[in-house]
C-alpha positions in Angstrom: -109.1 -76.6 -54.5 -109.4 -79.9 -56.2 -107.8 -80.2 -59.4 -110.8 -80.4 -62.4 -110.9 -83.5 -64.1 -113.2 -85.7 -67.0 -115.6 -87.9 -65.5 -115.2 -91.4 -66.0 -118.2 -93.8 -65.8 -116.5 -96.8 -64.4 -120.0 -99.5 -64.1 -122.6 -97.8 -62.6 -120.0 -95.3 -60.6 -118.6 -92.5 -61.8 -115.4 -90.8 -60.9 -113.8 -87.5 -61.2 -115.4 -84.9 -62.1 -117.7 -83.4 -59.5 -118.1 -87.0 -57.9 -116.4 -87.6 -53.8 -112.9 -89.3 -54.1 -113.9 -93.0 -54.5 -112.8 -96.1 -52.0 -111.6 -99.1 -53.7 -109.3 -102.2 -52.7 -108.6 -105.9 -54.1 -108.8 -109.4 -53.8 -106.5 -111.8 -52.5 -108.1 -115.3 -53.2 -107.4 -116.9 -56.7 -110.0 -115.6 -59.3 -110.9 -118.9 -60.2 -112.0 -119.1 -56.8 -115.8 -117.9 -57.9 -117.4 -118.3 -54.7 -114.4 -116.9 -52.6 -114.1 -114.0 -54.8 -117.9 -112.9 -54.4 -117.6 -113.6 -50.7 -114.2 -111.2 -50.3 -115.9 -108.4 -52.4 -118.9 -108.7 -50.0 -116.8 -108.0 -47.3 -114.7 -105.4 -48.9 -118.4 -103.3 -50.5 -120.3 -103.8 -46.5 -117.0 -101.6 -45.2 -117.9 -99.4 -47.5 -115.5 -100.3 -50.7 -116.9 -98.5 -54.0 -114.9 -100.5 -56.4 -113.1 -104.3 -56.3 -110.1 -104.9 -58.4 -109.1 -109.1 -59.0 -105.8 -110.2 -60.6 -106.4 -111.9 -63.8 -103.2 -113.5 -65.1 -104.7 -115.7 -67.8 -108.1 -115.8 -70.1 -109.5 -117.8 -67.8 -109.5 -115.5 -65.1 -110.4 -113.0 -67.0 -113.7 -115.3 -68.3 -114.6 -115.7 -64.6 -115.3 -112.3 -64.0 -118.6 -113.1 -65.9 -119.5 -115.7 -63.1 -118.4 -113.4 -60.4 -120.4 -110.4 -61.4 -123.7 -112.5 -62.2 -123.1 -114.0 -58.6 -122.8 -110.6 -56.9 -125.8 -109.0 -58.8 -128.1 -112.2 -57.7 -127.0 -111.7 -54.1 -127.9 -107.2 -55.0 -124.3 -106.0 -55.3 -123.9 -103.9 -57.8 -120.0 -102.9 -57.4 -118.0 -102.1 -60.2 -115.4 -104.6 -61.0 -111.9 -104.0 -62.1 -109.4 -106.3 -63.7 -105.9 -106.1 -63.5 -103.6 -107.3 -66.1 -99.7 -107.9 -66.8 -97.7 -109.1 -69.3 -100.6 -110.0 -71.5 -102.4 -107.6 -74.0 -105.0 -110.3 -75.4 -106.1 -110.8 -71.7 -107.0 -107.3 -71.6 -108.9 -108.1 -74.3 -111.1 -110.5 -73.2 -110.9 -108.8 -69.5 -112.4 -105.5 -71.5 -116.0 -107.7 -72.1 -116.7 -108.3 -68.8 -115.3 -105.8 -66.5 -116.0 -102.6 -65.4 -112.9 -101.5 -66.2 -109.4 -102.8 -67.2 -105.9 -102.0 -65.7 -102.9 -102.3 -67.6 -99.3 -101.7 -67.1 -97.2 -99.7 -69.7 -94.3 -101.3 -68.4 -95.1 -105.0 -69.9 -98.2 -104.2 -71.7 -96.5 -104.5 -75.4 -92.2 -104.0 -74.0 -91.3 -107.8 -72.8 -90.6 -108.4 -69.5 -87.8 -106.9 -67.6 -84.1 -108.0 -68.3 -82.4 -105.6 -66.8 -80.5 -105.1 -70.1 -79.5 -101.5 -71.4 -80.9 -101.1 -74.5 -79.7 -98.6 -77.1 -82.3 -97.2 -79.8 -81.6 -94.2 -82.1 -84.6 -92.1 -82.0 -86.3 -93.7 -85.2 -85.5 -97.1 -83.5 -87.9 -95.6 -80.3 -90.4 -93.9 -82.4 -90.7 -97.6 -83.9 -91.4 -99.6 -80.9 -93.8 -96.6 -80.2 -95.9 -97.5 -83.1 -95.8 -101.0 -81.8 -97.7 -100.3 -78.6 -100.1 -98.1 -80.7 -101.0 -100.8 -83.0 -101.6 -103.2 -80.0 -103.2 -100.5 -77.8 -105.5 -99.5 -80.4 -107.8 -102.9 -80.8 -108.1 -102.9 -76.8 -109.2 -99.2 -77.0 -111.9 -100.4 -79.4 -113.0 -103.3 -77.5 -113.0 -100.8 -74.5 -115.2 -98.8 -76.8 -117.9 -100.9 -78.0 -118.3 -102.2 -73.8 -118.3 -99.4 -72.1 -115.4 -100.2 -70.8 -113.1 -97.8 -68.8 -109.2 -98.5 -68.4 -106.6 -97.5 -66.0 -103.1 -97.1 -67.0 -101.2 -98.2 -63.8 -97.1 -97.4 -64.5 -95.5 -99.1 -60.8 -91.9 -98.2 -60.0 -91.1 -101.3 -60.0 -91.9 -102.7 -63.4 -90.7 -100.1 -66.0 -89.5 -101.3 -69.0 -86.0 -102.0 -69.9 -87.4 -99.4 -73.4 -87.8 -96.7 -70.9 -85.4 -97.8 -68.3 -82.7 -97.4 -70.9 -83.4 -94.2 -72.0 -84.7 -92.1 -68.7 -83.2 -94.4 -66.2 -85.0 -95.4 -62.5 -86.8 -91.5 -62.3 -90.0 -89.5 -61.8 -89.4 -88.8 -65.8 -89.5 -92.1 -66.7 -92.2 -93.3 -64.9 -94.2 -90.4 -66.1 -93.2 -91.1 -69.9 -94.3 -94.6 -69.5 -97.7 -93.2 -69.1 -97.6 -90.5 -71.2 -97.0 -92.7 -74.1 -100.4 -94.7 -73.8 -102.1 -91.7 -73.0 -101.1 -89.6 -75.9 -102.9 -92.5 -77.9 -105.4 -92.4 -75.7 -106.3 -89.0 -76.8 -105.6 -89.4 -80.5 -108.1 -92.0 -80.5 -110.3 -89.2 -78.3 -110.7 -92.3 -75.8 -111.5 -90.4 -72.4 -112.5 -92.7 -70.2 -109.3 -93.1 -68.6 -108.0 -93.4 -65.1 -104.1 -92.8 -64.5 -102.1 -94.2 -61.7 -98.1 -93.6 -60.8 -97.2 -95.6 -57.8 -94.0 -96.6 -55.6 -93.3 -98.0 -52.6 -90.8 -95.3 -51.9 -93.7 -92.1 -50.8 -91.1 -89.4 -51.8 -91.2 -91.1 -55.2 -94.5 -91.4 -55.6 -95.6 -88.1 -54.6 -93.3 -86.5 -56.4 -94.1 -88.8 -59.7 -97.6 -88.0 -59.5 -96.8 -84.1 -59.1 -94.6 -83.8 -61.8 -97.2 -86.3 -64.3 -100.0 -83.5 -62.9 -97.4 -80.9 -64.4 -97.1 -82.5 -68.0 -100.5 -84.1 -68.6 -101.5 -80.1 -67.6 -99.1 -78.8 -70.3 -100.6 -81.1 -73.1 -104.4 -80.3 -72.0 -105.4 -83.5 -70.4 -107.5 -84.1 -67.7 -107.7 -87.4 -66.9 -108.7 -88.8 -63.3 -106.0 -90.2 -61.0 -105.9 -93.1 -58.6 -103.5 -92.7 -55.9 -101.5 -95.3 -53.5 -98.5 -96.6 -51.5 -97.9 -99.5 -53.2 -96.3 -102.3 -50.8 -97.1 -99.9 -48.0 -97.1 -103.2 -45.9 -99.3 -104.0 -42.6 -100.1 -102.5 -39.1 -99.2 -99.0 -38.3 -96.3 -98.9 -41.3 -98.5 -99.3 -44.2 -101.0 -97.1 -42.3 -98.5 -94.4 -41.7 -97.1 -94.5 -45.0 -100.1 -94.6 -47.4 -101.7 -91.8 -44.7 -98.2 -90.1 -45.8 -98.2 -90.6 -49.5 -101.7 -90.4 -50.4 -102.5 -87.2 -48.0 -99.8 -85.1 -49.2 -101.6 -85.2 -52.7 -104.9 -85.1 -51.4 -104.2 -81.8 -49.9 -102.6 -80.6 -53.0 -106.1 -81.3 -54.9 -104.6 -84.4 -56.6 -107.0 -87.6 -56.9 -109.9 -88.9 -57.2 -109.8 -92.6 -56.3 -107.6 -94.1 -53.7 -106.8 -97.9 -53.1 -104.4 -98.2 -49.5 -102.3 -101.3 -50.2 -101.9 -103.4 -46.7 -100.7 -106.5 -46.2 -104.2 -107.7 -44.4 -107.8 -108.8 -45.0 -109.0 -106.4 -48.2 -111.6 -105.1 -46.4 -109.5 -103.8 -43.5 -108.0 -101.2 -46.0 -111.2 -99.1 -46.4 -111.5 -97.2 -43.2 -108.1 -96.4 -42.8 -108.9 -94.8 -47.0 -111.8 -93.3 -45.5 -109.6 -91.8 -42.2 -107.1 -90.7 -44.7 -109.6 -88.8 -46.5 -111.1 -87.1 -43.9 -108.2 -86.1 -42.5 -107.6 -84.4 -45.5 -110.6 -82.4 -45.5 -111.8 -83.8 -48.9 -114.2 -86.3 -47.9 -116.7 -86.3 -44.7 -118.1 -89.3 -43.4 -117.7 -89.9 -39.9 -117.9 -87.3 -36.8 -114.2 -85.4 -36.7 -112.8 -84.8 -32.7 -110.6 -81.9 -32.5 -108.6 -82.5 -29.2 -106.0 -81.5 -27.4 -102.8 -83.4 -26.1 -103.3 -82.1 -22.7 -101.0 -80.3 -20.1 -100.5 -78.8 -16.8 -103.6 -76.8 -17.4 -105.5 -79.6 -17.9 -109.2 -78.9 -15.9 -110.7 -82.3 -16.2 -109.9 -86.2 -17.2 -109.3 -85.6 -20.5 -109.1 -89.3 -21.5 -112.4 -90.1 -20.2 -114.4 -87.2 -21.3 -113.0 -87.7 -24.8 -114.2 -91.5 -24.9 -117.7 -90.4 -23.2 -118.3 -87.8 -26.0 -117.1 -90.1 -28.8 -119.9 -92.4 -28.0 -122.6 -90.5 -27.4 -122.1 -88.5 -30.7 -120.2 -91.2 -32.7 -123.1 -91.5 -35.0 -123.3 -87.7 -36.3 -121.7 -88.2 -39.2 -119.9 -84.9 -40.7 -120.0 -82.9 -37.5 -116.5 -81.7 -36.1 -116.4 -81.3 -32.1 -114.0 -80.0 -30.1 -112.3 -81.2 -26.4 -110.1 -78.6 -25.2 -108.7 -79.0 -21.3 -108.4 -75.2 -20.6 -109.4 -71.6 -22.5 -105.8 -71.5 -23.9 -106.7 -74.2 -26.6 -109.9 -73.4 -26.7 -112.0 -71.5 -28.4 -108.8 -70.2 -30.7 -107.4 -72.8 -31.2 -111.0 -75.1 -32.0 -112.4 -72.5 -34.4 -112.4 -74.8 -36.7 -115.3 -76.7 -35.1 -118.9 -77.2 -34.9 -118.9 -77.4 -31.5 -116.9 -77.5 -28.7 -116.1 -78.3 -25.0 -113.4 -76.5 -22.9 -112.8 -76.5 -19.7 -113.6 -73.1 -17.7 -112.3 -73.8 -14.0 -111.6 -76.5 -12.0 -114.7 -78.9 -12.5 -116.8 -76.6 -14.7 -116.7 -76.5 -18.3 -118.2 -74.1 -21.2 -119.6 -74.8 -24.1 -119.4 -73.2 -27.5 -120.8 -72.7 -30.9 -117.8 -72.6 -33.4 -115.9 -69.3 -32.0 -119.7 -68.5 -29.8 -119.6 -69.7 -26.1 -123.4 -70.9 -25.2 -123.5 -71.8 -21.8 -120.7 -71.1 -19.1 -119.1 -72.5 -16.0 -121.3 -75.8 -16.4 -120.4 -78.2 -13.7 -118.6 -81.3 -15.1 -120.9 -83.7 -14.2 -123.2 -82.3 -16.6 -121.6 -81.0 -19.5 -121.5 -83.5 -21.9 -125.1 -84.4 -21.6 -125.9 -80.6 -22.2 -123.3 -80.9 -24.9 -125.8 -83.3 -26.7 -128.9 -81.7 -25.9 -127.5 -78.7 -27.6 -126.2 -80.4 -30.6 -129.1 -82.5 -31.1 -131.8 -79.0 -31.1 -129.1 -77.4 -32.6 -128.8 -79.9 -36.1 -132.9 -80.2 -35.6 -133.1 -76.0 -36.0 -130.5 -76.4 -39.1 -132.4 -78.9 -41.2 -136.3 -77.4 -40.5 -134.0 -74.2 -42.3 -133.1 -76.3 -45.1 
């Protein structure tokens, strides 16, 4: 069950709520770069990216989003655009009147940048430099207002404040107070349209951050959507494996609604390993799903082969789960789960089912997977003339 959340209207593409978990990644060319940066997002939104995210360190990044949008819509991309700030509250200001939505970080939003110092406040001295960030936060929140203008508040591991450092130390507690601070204002200034995002390098962290901020933000009635990642997941199978570990786990427990997978390669390369990780966490269906087993002794055909003839003949029905089982011990119990499936039945004959319904049996191989198709194919043809 996913956890219920507000919708946020982020551009023209709303998230949470009722909406699919959304795809999103980020650019690596400078932001000056106009040209480069419209080229990237191209790239990143044919893959099948729903939202771009572009660092902008100074004003004049954050000015150039205006160019980079106006050069996307001439070209008819209509992606949502996302800047990311640090260190610098009045960029977020002027990044709030022409993006689709600002990120800041608690950790350096209004708290200088990390020292590394311990820092000892009585509780009126922290309630103090609470008020601080309020009085900052609130402008942006008004700017954000008046735009349409949705925010993220993105607390990393990595960047917590000396403020909070001092006084929860390097933990899940911290990190979640860092965001519960900006949030609380958040809702006192019944600002909703607010994404959250708790992320680590470290997956145990980070899962068990973003459980535990589920946990509190439940306890004081909010709502608000979450982004999930690996940050620094790195590149090839590691960062694959790792944000497939982090992001899943919370996936399956209901948790998110956007996810960015953070690898250390082209932007665009990073959106079908999101969408993989999605469907293999049942929450979002895009492609056709193969169900197959590893194979053993009982084995009644070249599983290998038969797997990569079915894959692309049926590649393109997107949503479909089908099952390749080498022998009736895997299959059908263990393929109930599918749509279809394909088991073998004796030495060079195979039967076909319907989820848990055999349809034809004993076929011989040679034939199977082309009466495989035929069936599907009539099969999905009798299901939408039902519709």
């Amino acid at each position: 069950m996913r956890r219920k959340t507000v919708e946020v209207q982020v551009g023209n593409l709303p998230m949470g709520g009722d909406n699919p978990v959304r795809v999103q990644s980020m650019t690596t060319v400078s932001t000056m770069d106009t040209e480069g940066c419209i080229a990237q997002i191209k790239r990143i939104v044919d893959a099948g990216g729903e939202y771009v995210r572009l660092t902008t360190q100074g004003v004049r990044e954050a000015e150039n989003l205006k160019n980079i949008k106006e050069g996307l819509r001439r070209d008819g991309y209509d992606v949502p655009i996302i800047a990311d700030v640090h260190f610098n509250a009045n960029v977020a200001d002027v990044a709030a009147l022409y993006a689709d939505k600002v990120r800041i970080n608690p950790g350096n939003y209004v708290d200088p940048a990390r020292k590394f110092k311990h820092l000892d406040y009585t509780d009126e001295e922290y309630a103090d430099e609470i008020k601080k960030i309020e009085e900052r936060f609130v402008p942006f929140l008004n700017i954000c207002k008046e735009h349409h203008t949705a925010i993220r508040i993105g607390v990393n591991h990595g960047s917590l404040s000396d403020r909070i450092m001092s006084r929860y130390g390097d933990t899940p507690e911290g990190m979640v107070e860092s965001c519960m601070e900006f949030l609380r204002i958040c809702v006192k200034e019944n600002f909703l349209n607010v994404v959250i995002s708790i992320k680590a390098s470290n997956t145990e962290i980070m899962v068990r951050t973003v459980r535990l901020l589920v946990a509190t933000m439940d306890k004081e009635d909010m709502h608000f959507p979450i982004h999930l990642g690996v940050t620094e997941a790195g590149e090839g199978e590691d960062g694959r494996l790792k944000s497939a570990v982090g992001i899943g786990a919370l996936l399956i427990d209901g948790i998110g609604d956007t996810i960015r997978v953070s690898l250390s390669e082209a932007p665009e390369k990073e959106i079908p390993v999101a969408y993989g990780i999605l469907q293999a966490a049942r929450v979002r269906i895009t492609k056709t799903e193969y169900i197959s087993c590893p194979g053993c002794g009982r084995t009644l055909y070249n599983l290998e082969e038969t797997i990569a003839r079915i894959k692309a003949a049926t590649s393109h029905l997107n949503g479909l789960k089908i099952a390749i089982m080498g022998c009736i011990v895997n299959g059908p119990g263990e393929m109930a789960d599918a749509d279809y499936g394909y088991v073998g039945a004796a030495r060079g004959k195979v039967s076909l089912y319907k989820q848990k319904q055999c349809i034809e049996m004993n076929i011989p191989e040679e034939e199977a997977v082309d009466r495989l198709l035929q069936f599907i194919e009539e099969d999905q043809k009798k299901v939408k003339s039902e519709k």
